[in-house]
C-alpha positions in Angstrom: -39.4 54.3 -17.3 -36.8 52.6 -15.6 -33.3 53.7 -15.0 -30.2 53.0 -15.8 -26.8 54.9 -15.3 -23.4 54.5 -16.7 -19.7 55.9 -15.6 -18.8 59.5 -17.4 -16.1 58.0 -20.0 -16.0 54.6 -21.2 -12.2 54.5 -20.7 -11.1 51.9 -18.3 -8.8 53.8 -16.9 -10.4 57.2 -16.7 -13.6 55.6 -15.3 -11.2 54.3 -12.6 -9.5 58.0 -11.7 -13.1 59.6 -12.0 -14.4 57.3 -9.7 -11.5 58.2 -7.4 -12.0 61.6 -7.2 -15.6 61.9 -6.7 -14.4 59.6 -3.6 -12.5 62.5 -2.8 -15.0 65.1 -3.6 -18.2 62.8 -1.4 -15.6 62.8 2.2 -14.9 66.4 1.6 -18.1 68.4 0.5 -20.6 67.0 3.2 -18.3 67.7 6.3 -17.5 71.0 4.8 -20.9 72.1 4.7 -22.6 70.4 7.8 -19.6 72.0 9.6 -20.9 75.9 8.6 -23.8 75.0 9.4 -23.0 73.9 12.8 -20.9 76.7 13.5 -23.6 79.4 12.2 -26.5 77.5 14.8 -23.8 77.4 17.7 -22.0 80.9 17.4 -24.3 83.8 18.5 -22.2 85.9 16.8 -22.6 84.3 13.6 -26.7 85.1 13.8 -26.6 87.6 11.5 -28.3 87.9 8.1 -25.0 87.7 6.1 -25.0 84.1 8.1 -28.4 82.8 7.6 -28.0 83.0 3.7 -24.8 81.1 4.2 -26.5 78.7 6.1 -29.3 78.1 3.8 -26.3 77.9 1.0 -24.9 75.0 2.5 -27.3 73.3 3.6 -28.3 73.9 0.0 -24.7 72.2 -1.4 -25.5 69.5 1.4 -28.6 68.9 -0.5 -27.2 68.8 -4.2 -25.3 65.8 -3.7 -27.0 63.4 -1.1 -29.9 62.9 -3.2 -29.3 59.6 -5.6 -32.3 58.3 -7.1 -31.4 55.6 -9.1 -35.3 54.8 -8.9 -37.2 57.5 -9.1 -35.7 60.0 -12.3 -39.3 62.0 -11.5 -38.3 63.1 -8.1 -34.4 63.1 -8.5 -34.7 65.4 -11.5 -37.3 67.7 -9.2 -35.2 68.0 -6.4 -32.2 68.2 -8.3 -34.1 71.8 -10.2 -35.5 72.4 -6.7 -31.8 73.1 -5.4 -30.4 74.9 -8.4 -33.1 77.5 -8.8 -33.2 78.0 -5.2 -29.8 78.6 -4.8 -29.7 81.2 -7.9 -32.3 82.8 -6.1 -30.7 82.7 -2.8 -27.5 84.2 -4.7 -29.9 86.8 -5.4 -30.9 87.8 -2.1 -27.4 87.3 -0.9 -26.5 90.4 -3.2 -29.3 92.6 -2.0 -28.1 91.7 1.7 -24.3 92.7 0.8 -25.4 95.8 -1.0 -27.5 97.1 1.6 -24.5 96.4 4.4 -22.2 98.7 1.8 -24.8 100.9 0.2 -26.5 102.0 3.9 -24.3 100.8 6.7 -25.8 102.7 9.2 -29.6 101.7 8.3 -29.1 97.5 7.5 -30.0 96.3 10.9 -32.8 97.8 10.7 -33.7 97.1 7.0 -32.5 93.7 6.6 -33.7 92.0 10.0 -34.7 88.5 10.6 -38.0 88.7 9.5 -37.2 90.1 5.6 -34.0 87.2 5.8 -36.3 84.5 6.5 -39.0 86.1 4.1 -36.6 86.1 1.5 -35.5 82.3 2.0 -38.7 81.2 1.7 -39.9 83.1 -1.4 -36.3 81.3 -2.6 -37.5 77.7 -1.4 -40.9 78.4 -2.8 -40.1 80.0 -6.2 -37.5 77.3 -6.9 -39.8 74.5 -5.8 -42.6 76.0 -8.4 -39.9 76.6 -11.2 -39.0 72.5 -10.7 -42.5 71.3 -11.2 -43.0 72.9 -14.4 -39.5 71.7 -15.3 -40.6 68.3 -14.1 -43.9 68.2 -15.9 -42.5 69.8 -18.9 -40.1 66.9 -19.4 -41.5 63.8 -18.2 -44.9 64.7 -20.5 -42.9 63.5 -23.1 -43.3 59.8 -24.1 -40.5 57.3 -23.7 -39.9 54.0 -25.4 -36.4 53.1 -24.8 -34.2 52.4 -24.9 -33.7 54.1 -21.3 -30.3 54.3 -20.8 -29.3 57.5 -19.1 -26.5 58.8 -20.4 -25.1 60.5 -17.4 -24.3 60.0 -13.5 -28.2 61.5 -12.0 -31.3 62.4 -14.6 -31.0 65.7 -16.3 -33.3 67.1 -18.8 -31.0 67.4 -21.9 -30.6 63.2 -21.3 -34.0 62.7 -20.5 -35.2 64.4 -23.8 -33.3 62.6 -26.3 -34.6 59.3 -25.1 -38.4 60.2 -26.0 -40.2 58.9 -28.7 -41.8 61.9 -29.8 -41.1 65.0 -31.0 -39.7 67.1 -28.3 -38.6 70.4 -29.7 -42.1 72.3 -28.5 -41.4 71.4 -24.7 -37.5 72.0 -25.2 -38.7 75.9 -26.3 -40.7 76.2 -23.9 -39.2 75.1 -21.3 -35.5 77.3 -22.7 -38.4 80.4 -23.0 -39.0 79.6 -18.9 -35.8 79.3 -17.9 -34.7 82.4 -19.4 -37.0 84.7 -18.3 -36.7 83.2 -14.6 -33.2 82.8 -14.3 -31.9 85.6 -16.4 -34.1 87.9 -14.2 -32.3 86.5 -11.0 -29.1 86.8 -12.5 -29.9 90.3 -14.1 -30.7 91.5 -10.7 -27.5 89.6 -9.0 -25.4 92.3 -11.6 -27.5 95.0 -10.8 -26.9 94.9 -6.9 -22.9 94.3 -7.9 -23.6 97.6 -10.1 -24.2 99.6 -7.3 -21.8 97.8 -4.8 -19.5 98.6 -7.4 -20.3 102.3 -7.5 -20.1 102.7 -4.2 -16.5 101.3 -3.6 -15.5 103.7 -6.8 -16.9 106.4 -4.5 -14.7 105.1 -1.0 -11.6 107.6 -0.7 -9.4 105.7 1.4 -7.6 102.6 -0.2 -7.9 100.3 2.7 -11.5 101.0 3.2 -12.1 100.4 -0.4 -10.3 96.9 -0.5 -12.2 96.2 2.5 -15.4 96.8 0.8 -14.4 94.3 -1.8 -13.0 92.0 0.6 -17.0 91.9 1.8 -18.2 90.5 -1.5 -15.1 88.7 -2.8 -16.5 85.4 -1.4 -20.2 85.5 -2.5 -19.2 87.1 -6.2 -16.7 83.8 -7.0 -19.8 81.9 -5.7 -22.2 83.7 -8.3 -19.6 83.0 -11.3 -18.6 79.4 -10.5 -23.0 78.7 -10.2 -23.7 80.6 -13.1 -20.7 80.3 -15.6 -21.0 76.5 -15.5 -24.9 76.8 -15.1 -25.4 78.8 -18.2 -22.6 76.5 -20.5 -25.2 73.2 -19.5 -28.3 74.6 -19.7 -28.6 77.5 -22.4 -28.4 75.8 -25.3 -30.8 73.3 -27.0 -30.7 69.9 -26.1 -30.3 69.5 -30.5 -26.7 70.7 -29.8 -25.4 68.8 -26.8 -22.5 67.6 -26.6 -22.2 64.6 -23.7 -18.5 64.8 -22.9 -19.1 68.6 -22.6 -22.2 68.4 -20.8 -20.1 65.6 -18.3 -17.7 68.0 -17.7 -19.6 71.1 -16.7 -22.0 69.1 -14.3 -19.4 67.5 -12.8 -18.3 71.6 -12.0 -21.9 73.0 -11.0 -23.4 69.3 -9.1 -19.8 68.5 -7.5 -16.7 71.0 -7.3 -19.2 74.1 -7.1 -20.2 72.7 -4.0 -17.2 71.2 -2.7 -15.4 74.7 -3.1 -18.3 76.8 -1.8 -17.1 76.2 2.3 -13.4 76.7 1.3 -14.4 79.4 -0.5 -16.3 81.2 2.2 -14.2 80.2 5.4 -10.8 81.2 3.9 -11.7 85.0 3.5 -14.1 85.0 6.7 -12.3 85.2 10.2 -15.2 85.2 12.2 -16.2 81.8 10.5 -12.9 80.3 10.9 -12.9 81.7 14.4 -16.0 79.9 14.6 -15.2 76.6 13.0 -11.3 76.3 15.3 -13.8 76.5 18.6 -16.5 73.6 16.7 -13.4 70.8 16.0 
């Protein structure tokens, strides 16, 4: 199958002010996230669980949108479900680690110590890489005659599907089945960790304590809607009813501004990482 790629909108002059903003978007995004992860590995006070997810997030967003293989669609779109699952599963275990530091304050260094944070980053890393190669095999199973134009800016599997030959409505169920039992369970217990973070701060008396309590989460819960709002407008849907302009627009949210915004996001509301990041430049 080879590849082929075309700009997002076949409008001269849209092409030319999409193309200028992912400029933007490619000298911003990398630098934002290779400097948190800098700062995290330099900073011994930034070696704290709370840290090492955001780490592993950036490197994550790093990750997302280095990988171009205008070659290879097998191991683009792999990688490509590699990252996103991982990083809804990191999400995940980021919410567990903020609702153990508000839930039990006292008792987190103890519970959520380096071993459990690096066990939990590798079940992420593992589960997500498992999750991709069914995706993977699920999709490229399929037969394809051309023509092999791929309707988008990296390979995807609603854009992959509609170029097979065959009928594909069997693997798109199944694979929809998959994803919604995986994903939906991360997510479901993402709202349930917020559910009790949320019941706690109801409980705090004092108004400054209480704000400070959502200060702590502020960051990682825009993180979780951004991933998941624009995730879930992409991906849960069959690929009967998509809609390429749409589908443009919301990956060009969850592949490019999600992780563009995700440093800004987490250094603006985070003084010992801006602390951190003023003694790096």
């Amino acid at each position: 199958m080879s590849n082929q790629t075309r700009g997002l909108f076949r409008c001269p002059g849209i092409e030319i002010c999409s193309d200028l903003i992912f400029l933007v978007f490619l000298l911003i995004w990398p630098p934002g996230n290779i400097s948190i992860i800098t700062a995290v590995l330099r900073e011994s006070c930034l070696h704290s669980p709370m840290y090492f997810f955001l780490k592993n997030l950036s490197f994550l967003d790093t990750c997302y949108t280095s990988y171009i293989s205008y070659l290879e669609c097998v191991a683009q779109l792999y990688v490509f479900i590699t990252l996103s699952s991982t990083e809804s599963f990191l999400l995940t275990a980021m919410a567990y680690d903020l609702c153990l530091a508000i839930l039990k304050p006292l008792l987190y260094g103890t519970i959520m110590n380096e071993r459990l944070s690096s066990e939990l980053v590798a079940m992420a890393w593992v589960s997500g890489a498992i999750f991709s190669a069914f995706h993977t095999f699920n999709t490229f199973s399929l037969p394809f005659c051309g023509p092999n134009l791929v309707e988008h800016f990296f390979c995807d599997i609603p854009h992959i599907m509609c170029l097979t030959c065959a009928d594909y409505h069997l693997n798109e169920e199944v694979g929809f089945t998959v994803s919604i039992c995986v994903v939906m369970s991360s997510f479901a217990l993402t709202v349930l960790s917020y559910a009790w973070i949320i019941s706690a701060i109801v409980r705090i008396k004092a108004g400054e304590g209480r704000w400070k309590a959502f200060s702590t989460c502020s960051s990682h819960l825009t993180t979780v809607i951004l991933f998941y709002g624009t995730g879930s407008f992409m991906y849960l849907r069959p690929a009967s009813q998509y809609s390429p302009t749409q589908g443009h627009l919301a990956s060009i949210f969850y592949s490019i501004l999600t992780p563009t915004l995700n440093p800004v996001i987490y250094c603006l509301r985070n003084k010992d990482m801006k602390v951190a990041l003023q003694k790096l430049y």
